[in-house]
TORKOL-4160 file (C-alpha; in steps of 0.2 Angstrom, whole numbers, padded with zeros to 4 digits, m for minus):
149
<pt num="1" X="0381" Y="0335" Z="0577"/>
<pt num="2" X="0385" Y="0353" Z="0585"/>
<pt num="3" X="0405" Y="0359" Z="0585"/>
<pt num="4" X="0412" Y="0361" Z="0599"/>
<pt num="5" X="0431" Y="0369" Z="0601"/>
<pt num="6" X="0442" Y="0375" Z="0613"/>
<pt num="7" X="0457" Y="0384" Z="0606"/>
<pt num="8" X="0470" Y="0392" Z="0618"/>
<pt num="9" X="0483" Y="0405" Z="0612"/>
<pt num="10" X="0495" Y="0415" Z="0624"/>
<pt num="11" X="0497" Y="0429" Z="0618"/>
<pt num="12" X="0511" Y="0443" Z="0620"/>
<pt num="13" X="0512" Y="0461" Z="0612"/>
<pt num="14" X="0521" Y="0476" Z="0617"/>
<pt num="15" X="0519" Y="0495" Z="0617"/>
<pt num="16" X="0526" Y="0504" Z="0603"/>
<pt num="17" X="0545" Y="0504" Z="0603"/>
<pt num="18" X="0544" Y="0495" Z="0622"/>
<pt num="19" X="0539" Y="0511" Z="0630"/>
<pt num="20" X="0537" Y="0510" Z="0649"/>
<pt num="21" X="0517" Y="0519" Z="0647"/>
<pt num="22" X="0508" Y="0505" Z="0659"/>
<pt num="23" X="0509" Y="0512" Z="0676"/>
<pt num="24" X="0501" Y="0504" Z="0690"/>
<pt num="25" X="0485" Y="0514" Z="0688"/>
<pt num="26" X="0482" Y="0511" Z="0670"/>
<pt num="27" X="0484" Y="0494" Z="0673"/>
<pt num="28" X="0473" Y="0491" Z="0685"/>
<pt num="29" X="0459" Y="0497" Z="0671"/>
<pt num="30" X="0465" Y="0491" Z="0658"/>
<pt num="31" X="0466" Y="0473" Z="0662"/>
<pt num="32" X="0446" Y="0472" Z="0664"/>
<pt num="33" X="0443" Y="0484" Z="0649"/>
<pt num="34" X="0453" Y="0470" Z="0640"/>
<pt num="35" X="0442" Y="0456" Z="0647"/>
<pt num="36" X="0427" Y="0467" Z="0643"/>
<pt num="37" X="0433" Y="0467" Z="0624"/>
<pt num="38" X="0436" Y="0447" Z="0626"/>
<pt num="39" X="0418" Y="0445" Z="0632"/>
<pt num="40" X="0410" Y="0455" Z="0619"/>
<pt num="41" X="0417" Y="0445" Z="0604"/>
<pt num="42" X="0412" Y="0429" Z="0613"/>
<pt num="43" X="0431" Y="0426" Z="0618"/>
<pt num="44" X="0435" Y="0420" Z="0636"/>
<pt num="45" X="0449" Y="0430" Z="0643"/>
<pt num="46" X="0458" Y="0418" Z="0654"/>
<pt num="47" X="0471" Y="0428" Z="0661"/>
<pt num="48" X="0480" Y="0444" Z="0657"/>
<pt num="49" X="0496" Y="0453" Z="0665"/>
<pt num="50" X="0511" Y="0463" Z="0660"/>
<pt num="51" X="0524" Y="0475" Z="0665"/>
<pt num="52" X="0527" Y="0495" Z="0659"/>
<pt num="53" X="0532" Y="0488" Z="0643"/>
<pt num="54" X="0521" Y="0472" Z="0638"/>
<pt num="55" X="0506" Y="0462" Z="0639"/>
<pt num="56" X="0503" Y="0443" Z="0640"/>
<pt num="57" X="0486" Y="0437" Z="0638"/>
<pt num="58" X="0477" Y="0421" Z="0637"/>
<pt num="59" X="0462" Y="0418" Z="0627"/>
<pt num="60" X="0450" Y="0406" Z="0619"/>
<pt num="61" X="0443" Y="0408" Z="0604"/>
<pt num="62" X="0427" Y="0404" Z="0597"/>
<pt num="63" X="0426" Y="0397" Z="0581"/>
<pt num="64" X="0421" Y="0413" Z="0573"/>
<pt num="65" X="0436" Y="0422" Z="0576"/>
<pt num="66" X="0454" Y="0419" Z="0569"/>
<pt num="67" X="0469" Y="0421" Z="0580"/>
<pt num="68" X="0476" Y="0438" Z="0569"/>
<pt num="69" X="0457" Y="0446" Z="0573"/>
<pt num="70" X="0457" Y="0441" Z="0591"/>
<pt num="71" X="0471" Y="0452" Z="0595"/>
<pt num="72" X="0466" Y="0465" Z="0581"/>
<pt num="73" X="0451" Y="0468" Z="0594"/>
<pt num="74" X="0461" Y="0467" Z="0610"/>
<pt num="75" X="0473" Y="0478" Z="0604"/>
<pt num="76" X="0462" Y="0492" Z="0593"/>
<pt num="77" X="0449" Y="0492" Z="0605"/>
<pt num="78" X="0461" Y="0497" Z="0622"/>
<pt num="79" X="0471" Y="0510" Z="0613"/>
<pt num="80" X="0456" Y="0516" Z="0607"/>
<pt num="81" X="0450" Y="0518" Z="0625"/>
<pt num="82" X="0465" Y="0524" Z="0633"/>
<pt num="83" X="0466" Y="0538" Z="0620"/>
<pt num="84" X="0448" Y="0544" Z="0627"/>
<pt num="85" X="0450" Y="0541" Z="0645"/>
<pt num="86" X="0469" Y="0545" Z="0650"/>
<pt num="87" X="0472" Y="0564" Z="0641"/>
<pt num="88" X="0491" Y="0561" Z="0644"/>
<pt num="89" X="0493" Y="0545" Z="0635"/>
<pt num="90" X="0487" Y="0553" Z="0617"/>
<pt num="91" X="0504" Y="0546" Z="0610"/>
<pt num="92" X="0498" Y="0528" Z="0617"/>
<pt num="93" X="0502" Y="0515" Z="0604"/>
<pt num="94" X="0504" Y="0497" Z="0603"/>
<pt num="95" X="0519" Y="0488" Z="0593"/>
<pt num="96" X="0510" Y="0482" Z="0576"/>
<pt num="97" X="0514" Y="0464" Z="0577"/>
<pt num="98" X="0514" Y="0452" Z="0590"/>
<pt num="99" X="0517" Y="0434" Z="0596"/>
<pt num="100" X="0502" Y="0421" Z="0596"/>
<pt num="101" X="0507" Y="0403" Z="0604"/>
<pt num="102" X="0495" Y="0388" Z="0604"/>
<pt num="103" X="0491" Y="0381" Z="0623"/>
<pt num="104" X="0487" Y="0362" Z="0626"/>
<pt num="105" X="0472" Y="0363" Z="0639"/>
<pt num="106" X="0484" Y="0353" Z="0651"/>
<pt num="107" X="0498" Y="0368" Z="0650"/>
<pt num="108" X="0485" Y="0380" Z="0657"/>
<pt num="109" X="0486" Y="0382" Z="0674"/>
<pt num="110" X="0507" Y="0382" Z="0671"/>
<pt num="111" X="0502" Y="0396" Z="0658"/>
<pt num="112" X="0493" Y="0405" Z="0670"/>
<pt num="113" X="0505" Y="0404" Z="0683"/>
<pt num="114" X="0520" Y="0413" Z="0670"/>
<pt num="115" X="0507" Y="0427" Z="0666"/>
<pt num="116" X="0501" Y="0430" Z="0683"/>
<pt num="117" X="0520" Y="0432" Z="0691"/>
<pt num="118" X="0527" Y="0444" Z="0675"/>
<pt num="119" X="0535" Y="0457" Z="0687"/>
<pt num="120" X="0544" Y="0446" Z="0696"/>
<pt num="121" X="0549" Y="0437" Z="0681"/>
<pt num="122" X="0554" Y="0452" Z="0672"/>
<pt num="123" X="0566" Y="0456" Z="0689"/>
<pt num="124" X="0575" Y="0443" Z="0683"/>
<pt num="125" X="0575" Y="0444" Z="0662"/>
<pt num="126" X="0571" Y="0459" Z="0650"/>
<pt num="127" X="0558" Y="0456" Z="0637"/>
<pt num="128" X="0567" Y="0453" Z="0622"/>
<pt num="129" X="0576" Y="0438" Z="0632"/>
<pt num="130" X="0557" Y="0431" Z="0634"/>
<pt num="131" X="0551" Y="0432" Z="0618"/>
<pt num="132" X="0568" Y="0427" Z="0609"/>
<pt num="133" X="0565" Y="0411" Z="0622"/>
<pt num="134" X="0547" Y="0410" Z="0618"/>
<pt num="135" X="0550" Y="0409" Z="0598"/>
<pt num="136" X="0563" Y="0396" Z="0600"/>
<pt num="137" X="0553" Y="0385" Z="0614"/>
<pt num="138" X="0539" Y="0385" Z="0600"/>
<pt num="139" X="0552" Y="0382" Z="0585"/>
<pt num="140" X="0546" Y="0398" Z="0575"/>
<pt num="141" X="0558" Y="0404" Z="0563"/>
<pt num="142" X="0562" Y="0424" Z="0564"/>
<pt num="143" X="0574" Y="0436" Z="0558"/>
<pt num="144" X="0579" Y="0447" Z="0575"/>
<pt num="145" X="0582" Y="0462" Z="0562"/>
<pt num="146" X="0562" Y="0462" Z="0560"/>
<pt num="147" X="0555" Y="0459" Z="0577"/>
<pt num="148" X="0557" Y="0474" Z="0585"/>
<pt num="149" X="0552" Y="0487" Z="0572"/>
């Protein structure tokens, strides 16, 4: 018999020390470089949004990539590009660690939903608020003192 799996993980990962670097325009490319990286590693990109300070994505993975290697592409790959296409952003970083959160195929389109309205979300909350809420609506255990090193 074959395998066949369908793994979900939202993701969320902020810049380094929560700087405000993605504007507008960068955005607008770096979204489908992101999805490019996805498609390349036999990932499907499902959805990705953020504001100046964060991204959220959601992914599936194939069997043959773990959850820490997924976003060690993502990340690695677009900071790799932004260094060699946006001269102003040399300084460009992403935090080192990051929040992986296990979807249920039925939660998708609500998951969807909360990435694809992130501005308007963040008009209302910072992002430390959301991903202290996040932690706690998926009953990790954490230090504050280490999560925003």
């Amino acid at each position: 018999m074959s395998s066949f799996i369908r793994i979900y993980i939202h993701y969320v990962f902020s810049t380094k020390y929560r700087e405000p670097l993605i504007t507008e325009e960068l955005e607008k490319r770096l979204w489908p470089y992101m999805a490019g990286i996805a498609r390349e590693n036999n990932m499907e990109l499902i959805t990705v949004n953020g504001t100046e300070d964060h991204v959220h994505i959601l992914l599936s993975l194939p069997s043959t990539i773990t959850i820490s290697q997924a976003i060690k592409l993502i990340k690695g790959g677009s900071s790799h590009w932004i260094h060699q296409i946006f001269h102003d952003l040399q300084n460009f970083a992403w935090q080192i660690g990051y929040g992986a959160f296990s979807v249920n195929h039925s939660d998708i389109p609500q998951i969807i939903n909360y990435i694809k309205y992130q501005k308007k979300h963040h008009a209302e909350q910072n992002f430390k608020n959301e991903f202290l809420v996040l932690l706690k609506k998926h009953e990790i255990n954490y230090n504050e003192k280490y999560i925003w090193e």
